[in-house]
N, CA, C and O atoms as CSV, one atom per row, in Angstrom:
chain,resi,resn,atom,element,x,y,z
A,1,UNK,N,N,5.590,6.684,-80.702
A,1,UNK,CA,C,6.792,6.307,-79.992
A,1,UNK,C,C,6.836,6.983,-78.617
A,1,UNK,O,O,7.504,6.417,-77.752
A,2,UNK,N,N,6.122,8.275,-78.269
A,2,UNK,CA,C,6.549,8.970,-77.106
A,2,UNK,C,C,5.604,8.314,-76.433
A,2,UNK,O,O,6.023,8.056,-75.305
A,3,UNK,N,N,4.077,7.768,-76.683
A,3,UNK,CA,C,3.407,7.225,-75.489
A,3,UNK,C,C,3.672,5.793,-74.795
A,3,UNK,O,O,3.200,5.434,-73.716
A,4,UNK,N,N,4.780,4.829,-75.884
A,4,UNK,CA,C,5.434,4.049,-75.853
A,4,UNK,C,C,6.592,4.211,-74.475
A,4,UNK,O,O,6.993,3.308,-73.741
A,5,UNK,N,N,6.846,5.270,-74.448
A,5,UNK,CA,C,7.896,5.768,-73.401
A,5,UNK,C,C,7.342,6.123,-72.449
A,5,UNK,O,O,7.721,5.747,-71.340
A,6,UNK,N,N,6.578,6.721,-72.567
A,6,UNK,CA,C,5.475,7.380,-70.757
A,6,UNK,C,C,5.646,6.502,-69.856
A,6,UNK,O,O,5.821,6.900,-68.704
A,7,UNK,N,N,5.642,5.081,-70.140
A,7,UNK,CA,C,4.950,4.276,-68.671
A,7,UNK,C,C,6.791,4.433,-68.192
A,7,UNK,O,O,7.046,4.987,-67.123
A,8,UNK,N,N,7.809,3.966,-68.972
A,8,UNK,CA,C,9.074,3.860,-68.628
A,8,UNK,C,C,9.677,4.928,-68.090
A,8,UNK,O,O,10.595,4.841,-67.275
A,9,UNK,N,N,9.024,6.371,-68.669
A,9,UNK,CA,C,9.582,7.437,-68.182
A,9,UNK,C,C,9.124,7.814,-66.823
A,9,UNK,O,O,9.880,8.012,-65.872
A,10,UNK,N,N,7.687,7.907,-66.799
A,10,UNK,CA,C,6.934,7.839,-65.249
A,10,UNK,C,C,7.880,7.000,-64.319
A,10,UNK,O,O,8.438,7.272,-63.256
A,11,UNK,N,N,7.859,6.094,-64.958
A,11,UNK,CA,C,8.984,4.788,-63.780
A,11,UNK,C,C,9.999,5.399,-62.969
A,11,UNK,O,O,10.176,5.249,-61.760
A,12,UNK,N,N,10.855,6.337,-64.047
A,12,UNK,CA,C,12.182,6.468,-63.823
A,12,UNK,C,C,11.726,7.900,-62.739
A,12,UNK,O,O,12.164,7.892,-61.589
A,13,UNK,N,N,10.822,9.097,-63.223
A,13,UNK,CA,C,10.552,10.387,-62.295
A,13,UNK,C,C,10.377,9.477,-60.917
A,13,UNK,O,O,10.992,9.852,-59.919
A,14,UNK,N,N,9.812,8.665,-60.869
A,14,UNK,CA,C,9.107,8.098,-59.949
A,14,UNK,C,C,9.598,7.535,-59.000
A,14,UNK,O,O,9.117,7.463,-57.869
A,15,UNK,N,N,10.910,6.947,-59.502
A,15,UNK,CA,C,12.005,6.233,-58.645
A,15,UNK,C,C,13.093,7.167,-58.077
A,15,UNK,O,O,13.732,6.893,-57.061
A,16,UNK,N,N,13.256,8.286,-58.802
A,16,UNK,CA,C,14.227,9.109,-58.716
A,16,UNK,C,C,13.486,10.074,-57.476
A,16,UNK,O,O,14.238,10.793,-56.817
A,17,UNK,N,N,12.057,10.078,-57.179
A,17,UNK,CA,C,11.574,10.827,-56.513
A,17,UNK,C,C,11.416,10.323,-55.185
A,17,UNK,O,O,11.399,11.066,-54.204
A,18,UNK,N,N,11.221,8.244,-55.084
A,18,UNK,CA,C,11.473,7.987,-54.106
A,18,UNK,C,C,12.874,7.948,-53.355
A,18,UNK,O,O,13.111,7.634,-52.188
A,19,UNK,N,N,13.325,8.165,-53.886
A,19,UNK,CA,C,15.062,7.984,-53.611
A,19,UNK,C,C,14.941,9.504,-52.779
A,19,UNK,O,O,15.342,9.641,-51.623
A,20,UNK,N,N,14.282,10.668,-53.628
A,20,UNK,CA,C,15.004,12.056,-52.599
A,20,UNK,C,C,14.552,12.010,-51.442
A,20,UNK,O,O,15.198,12.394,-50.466
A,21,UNK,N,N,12.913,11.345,-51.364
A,21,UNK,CA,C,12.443,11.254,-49.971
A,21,UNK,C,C,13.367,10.243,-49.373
A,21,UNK,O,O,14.082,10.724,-48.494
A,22,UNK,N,N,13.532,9.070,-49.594
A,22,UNK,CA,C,14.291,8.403,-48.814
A,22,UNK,C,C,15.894,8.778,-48.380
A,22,UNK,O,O,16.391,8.459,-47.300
A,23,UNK,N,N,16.358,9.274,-49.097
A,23,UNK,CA,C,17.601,9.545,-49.021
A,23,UNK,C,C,18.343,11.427,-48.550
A,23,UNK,O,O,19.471,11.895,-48.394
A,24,UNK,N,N,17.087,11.897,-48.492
A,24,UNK,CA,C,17.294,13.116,-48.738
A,24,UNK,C,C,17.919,13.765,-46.625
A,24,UNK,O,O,17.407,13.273,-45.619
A,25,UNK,N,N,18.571,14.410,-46.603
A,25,UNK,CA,C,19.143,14.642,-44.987
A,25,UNK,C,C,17.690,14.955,-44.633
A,25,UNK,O,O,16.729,14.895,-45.401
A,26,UNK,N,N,17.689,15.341,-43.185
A,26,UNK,CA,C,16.649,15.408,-42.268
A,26,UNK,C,C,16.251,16.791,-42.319
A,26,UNK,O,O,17.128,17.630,-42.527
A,27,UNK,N,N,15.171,17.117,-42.174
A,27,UNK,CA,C,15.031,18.515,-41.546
A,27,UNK,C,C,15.899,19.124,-40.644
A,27,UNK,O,O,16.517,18.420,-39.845
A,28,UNK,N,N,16.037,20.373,-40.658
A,28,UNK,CA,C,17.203,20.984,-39.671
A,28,UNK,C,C,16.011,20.957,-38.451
A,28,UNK,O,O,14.851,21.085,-38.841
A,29,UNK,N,N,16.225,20.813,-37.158
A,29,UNK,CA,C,15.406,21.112,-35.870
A,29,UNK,C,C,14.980,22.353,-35.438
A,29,UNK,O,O,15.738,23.288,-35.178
A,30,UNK,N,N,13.628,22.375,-35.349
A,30,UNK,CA,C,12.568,24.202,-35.545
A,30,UNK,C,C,13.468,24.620,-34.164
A,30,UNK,O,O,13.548,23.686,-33.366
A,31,UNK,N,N,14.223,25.989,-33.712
A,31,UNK,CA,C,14.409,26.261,-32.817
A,31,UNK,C,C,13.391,26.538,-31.351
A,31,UNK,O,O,12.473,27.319,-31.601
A,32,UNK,N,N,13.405,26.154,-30.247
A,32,UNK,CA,C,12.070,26.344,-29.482
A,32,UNK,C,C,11.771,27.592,-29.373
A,32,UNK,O,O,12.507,28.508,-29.740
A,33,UNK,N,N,11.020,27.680,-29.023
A,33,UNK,CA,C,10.376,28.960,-28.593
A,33,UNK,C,C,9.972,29.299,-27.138
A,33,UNK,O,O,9.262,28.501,-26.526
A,34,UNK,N,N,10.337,30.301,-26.631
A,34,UNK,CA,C,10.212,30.808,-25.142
A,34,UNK,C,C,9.484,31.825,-25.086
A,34,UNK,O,O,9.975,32.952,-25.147
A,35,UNK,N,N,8.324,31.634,-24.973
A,35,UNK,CA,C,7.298,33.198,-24.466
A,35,UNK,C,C,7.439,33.475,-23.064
A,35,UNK,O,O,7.443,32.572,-22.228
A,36,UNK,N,N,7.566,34.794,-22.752
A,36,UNK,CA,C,6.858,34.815,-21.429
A,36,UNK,C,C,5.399,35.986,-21.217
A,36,UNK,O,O,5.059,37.019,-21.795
A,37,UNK,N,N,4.783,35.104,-19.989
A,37,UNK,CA,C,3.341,35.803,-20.056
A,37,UNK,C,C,3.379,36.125,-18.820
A,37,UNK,O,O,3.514,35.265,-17.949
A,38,UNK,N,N,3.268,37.407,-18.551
A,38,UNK,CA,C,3.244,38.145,-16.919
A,38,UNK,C,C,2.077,37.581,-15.997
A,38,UNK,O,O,1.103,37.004,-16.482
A,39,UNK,N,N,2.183,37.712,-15.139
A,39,UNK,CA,C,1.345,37.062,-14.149
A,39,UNK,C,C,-0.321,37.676,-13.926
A,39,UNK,O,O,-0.745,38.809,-13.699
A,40,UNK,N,N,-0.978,36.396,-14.105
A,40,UNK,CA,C,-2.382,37.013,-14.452
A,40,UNK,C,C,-2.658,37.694,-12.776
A,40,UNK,O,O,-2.203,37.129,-11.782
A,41,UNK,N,N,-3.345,38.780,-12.716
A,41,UNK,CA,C,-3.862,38.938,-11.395
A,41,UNK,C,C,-5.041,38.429,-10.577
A,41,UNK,O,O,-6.135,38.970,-10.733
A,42,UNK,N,N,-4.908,37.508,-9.786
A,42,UNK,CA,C,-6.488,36.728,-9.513
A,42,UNK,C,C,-7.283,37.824,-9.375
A,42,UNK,O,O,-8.386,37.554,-9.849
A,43,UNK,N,N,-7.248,38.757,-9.017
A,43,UNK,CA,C,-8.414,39.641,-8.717
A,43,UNK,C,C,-9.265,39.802,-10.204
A,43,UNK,O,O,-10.495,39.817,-10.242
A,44,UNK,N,N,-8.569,39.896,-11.174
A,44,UNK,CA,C,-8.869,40.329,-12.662
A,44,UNK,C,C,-9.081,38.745,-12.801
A,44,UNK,O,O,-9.392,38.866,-13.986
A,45,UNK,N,N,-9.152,37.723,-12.646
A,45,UNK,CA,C,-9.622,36.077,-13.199
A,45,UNK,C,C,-10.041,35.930,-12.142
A,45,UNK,O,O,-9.370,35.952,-11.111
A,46,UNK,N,N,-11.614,35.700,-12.253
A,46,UNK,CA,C,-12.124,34.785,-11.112
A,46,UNK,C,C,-12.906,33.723,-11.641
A,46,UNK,O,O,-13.999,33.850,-12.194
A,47,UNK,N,N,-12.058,32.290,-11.365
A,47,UNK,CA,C,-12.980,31.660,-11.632
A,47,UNK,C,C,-13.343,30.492,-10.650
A,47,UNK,O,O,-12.491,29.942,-9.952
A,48,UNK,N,N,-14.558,30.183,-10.649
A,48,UNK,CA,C,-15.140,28.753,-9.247
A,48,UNK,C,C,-14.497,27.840,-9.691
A,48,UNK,O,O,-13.954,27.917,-10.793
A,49,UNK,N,N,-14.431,26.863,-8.977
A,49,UNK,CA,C,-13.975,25.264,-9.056
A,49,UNK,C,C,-15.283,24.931,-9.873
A,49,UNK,O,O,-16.476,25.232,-9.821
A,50,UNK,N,N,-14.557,24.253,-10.556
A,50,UNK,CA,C,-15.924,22.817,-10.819
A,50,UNK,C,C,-16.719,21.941,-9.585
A,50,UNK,O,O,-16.008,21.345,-8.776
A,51,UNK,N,N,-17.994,21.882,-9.472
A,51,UNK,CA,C,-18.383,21.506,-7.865
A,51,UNK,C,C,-17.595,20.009,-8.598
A,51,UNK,O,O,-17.288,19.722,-9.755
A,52,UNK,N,N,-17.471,19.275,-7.260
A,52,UNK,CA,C,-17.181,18.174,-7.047
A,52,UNK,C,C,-18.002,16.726,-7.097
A,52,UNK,O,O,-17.555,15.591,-6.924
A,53,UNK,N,N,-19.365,17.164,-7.396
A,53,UNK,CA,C,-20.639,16.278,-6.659
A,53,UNK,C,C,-20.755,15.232,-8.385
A,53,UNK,O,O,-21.281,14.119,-8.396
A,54,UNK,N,N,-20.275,15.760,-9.419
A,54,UNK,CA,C,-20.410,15.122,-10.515
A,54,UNK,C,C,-19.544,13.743,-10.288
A,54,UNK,O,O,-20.123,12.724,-10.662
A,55,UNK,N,N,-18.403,13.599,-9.796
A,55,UNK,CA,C,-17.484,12.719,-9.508
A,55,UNK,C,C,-17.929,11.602,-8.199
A,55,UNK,O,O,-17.360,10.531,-7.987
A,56,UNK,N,N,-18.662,11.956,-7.698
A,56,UNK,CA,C,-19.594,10.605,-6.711
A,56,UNK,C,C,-20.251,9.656,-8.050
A,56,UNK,O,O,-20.491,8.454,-7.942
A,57,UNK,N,N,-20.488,10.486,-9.352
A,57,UNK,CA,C,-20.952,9.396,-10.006
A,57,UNK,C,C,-20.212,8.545,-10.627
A,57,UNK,O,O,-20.129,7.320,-10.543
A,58,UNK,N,N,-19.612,9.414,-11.343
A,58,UNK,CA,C,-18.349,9.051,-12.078
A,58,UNK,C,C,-16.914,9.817,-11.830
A,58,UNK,O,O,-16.886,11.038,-11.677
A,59,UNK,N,N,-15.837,9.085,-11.804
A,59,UNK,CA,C,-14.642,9.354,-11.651
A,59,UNK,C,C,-14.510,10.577,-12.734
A,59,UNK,O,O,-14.187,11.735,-12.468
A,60,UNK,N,N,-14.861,9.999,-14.110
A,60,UNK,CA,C,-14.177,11.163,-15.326
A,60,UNK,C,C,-15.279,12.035,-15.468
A,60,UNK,O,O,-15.437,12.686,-16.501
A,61,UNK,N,N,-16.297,12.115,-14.207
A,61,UNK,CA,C,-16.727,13.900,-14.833
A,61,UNK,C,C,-16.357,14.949,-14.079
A,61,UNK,O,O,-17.158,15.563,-13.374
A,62,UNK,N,N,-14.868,15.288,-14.190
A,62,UNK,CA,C,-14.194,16.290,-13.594
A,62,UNK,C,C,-14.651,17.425,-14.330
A,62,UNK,O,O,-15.026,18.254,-13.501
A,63,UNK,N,N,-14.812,17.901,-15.605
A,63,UNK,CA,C,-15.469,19.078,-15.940
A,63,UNK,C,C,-16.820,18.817,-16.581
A,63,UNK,O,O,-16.898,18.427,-17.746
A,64,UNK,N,N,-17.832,19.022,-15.853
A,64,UNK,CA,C,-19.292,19.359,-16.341
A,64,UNK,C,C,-19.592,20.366,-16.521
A,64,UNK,O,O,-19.319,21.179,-15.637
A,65,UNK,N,N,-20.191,20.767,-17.553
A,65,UNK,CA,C,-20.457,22.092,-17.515
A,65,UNK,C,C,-22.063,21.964,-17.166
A,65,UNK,O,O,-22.612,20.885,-16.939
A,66,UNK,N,N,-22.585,22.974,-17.162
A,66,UNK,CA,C,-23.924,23.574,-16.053
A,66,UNK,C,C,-24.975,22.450,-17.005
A,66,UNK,O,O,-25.759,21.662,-16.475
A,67,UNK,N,N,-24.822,22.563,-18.136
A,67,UNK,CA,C,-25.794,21.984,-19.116
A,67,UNK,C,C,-25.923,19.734,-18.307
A,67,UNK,O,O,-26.843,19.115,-17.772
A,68,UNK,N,N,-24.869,19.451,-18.583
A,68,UNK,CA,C,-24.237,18.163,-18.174
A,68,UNK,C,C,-25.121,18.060,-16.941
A,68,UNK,O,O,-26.219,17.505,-16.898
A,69,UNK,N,N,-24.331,18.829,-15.692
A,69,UNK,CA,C,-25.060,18.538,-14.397
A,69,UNK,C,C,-26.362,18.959,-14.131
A,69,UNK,O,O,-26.759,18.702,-12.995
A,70,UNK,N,N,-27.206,19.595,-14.950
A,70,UNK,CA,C,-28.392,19.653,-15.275
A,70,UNK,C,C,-29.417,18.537,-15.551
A,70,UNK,O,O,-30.576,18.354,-15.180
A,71,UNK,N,N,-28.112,17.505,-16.753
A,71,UNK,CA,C,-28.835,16.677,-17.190
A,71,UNK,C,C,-29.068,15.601,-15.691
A,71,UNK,O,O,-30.048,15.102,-15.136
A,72,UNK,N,N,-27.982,15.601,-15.516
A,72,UNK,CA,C,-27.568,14.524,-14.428
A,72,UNK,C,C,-28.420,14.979,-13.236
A,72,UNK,O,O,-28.848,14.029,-12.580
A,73,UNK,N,N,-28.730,16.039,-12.847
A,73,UNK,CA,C,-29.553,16.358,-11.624
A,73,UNK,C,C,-30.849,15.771,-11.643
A,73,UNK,O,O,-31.493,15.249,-10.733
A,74,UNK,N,N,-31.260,16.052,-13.508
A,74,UNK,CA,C,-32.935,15.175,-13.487
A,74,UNK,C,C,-32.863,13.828,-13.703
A,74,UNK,O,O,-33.855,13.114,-13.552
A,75,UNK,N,N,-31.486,13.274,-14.140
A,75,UNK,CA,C,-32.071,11.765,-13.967
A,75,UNK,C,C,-31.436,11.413,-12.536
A,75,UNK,O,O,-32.070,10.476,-12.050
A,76,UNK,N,N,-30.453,11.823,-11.740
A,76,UNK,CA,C,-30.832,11.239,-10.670
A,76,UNK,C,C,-32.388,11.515,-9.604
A,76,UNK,O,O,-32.672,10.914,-8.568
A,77,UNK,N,N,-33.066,12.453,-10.197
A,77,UNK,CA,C,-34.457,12.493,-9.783
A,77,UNK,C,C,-34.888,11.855,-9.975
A,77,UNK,O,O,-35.529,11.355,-9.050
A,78,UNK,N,N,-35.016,11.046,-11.706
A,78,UNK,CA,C,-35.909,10.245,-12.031
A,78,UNK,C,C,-35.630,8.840,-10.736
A,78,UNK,O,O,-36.475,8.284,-10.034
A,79,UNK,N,N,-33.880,8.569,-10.822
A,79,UNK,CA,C,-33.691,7.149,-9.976
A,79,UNK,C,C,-34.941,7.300,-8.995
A,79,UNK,O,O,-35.973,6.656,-9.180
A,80,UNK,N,N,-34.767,8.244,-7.882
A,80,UNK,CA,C,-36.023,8.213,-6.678
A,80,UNK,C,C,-35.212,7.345,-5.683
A,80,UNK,O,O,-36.054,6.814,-4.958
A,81,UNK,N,N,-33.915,6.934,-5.290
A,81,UNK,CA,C,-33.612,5.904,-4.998
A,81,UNK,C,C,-32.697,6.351,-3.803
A,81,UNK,O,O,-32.066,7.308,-4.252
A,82,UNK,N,N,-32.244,6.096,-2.276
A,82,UNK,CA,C,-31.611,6.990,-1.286
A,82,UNK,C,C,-30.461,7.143,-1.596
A,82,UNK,O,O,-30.113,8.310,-1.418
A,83,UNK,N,N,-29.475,6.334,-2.090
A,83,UNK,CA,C,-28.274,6.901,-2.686
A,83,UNK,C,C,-28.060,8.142,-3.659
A,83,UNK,O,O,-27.121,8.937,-3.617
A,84,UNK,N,N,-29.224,8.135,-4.617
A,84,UNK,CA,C,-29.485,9.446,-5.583
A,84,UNK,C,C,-30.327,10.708,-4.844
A,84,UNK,O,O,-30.367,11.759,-5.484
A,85,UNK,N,N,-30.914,10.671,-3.708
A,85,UNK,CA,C,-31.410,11.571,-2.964
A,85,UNK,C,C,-30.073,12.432,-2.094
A,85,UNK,O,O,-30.030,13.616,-1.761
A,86,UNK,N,N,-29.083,11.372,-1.899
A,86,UNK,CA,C,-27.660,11.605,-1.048
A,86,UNK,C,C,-27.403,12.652,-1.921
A,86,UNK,O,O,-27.617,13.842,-1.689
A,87,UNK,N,N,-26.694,11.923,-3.455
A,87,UNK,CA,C,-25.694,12.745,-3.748
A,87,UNK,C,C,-26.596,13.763,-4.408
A,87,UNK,O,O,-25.856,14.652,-4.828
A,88,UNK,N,N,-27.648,13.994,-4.644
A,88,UNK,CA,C,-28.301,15.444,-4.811
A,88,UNK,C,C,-28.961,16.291,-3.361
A,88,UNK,O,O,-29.651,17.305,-3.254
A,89,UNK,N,N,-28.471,15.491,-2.520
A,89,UNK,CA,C,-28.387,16.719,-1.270
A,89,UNK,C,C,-27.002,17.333,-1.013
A,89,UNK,O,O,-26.721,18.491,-0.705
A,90,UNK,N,N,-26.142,16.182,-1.234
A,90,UNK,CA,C,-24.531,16.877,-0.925
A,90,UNK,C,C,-23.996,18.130,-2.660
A,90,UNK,O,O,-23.025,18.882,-2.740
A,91,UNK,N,N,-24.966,17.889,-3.611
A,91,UNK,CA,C,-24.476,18.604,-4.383
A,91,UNK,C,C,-25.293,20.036,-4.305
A,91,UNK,O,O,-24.996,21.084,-4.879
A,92,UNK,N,N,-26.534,19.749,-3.330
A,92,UNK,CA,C,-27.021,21.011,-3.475
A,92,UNK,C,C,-26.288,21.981,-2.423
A,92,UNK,O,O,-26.613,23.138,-2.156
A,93,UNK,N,N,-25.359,21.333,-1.956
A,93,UNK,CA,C,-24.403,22.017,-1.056
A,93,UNK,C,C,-23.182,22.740,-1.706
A,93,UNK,O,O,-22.790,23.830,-1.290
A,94,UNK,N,N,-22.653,22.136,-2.658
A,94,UNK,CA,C,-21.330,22.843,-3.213
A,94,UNK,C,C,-21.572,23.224,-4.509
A,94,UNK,O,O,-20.500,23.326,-5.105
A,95,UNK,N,N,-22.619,23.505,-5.277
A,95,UNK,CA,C,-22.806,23.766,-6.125
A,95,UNK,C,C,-23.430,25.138,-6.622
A,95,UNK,O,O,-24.487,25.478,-6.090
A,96,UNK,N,N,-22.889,25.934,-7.567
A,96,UNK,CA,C,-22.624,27.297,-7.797
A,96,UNK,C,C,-23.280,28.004,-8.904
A,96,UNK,O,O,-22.904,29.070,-9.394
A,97,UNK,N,N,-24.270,27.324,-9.240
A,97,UNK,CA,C,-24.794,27.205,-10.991
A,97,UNK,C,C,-26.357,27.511,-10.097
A,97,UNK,O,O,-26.682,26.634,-9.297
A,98,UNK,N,N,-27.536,29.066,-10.287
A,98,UNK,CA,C,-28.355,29.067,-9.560
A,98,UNK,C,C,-29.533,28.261,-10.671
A,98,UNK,O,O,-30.603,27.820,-10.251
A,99,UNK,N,N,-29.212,28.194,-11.772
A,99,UNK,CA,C,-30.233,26.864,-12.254
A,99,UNK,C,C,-29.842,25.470,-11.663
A,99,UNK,O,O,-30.454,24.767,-10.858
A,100,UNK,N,N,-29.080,25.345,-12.066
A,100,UNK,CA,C,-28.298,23.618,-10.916
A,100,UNK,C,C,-29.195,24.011,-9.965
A,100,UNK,O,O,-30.399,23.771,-10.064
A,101,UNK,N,N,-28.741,24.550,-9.125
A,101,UNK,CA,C,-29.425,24.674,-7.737
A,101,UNK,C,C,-30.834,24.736,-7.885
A,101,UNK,O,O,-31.520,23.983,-7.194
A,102,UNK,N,N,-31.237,25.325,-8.484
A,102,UNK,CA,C,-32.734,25.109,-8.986
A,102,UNK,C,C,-33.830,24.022,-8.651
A,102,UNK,O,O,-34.793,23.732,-7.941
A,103,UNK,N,N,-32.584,23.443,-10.168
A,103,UNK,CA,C,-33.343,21.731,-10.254
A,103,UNK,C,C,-33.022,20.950,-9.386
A,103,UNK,O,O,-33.883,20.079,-9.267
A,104,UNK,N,N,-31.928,20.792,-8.495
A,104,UNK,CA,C,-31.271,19.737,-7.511
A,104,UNK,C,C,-32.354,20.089,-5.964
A,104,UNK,O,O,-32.743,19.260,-5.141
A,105,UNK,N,N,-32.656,21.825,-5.992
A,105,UNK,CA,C,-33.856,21.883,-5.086
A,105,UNK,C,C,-34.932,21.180,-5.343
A,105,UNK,O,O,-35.303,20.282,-4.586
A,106,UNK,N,N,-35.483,21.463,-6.304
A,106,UNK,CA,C,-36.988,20.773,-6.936
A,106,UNK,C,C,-36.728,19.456,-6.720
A,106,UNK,O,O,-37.531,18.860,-6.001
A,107,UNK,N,N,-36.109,19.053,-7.018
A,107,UNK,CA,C,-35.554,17.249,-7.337
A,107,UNK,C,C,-36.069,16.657,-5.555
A,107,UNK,O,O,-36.893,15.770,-5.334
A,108,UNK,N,N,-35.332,17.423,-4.547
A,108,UNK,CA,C,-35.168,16.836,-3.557
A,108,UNK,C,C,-36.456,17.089,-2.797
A,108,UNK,O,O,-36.853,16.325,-1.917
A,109,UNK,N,N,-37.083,18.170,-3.163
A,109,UNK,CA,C,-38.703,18.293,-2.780
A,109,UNK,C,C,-39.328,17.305,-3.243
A,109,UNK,O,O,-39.935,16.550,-2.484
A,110,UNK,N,N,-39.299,17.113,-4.623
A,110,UNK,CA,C,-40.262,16.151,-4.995
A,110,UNK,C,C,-40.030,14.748,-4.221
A,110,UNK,O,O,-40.962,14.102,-3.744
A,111,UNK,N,N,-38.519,14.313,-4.149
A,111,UNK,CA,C,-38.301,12.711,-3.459
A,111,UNK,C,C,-39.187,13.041,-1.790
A,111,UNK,O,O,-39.821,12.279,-1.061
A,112,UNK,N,N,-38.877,14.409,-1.681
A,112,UNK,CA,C,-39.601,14.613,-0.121
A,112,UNK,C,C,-41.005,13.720,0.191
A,112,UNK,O,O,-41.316,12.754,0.887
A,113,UNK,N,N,-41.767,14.803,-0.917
A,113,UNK,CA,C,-43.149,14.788,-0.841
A,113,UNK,C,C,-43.448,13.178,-1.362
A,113,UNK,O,O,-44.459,12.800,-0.770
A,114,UNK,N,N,-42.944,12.146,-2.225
A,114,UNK,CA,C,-42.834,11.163,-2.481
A,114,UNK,C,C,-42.874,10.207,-1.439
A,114,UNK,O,O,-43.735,9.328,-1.491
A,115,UNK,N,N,-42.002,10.252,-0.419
A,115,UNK,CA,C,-41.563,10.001,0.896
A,115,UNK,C,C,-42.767,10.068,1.756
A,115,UNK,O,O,-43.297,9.029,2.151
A,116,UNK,N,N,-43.229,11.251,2.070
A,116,UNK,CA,C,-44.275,11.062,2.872
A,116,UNK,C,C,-45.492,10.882,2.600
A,116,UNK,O,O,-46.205,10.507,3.532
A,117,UNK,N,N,-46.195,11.114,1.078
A,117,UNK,CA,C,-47.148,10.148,0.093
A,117,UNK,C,C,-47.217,8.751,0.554
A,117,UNK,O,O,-48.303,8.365,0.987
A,118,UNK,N,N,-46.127,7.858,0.524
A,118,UNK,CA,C,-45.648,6.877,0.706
A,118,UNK,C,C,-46.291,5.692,1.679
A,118,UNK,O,O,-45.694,4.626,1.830
């Protein structure tokens, strides 16, 4: 007789349980919270801009990190092409990373020597 009742009884916990969620008042509202954080001293944070030269390619690579524009320095080498010789001369200008600079040197030697091979 009692397993006879289970499915009916489940029913009823079940309904009675959607009802508290549905019916039940709202959460009271978390009060905010106000930190304050004293003023960092730039001298104690220094940090560079992101160079800018990633964004001639694309609009959304506002943060590259060194690894990224690394990648991007050797395939615009691979292009070989004067628009990709441009923007790896204007990046070997604002750019702050002495591996970047590295490869964006090498890069532009090699289109050099390519150039006058030619």
């Amino acid at each position: 007789m009692t397993l006879q009742l289970l499915p009916a009884l489940l029913a009823v916990i079940g309904t009675a349980l959607l009802a508290i969620a549905i019916f039940a008042p709202p959460a009271p509202a978390r009060p905010v919270a106000v930190a304050f954080v004293a003023p960092v001293n730039e001298r104690a944070v220094e940090r560079r801009a992101e160079p800018a030269w990633p964004r001639s390619i694309d609009a959304r690579a506002t943060t590259c990190d060194a690894n990224a524009r690394l990648a991007l320095a050797d395939a615009l080498a691979t292009v070989r092409a004067p628009w990709a010789e441009a923007i790896l001369a204007s990046a070997l200008e604002n750019e702050h990373d002495d591996a970047v600079r590295a490869v964006i040197g090498d890069a532009l030697r090699r289109a050099a020597a390519a150039r006058r091979s030619a």
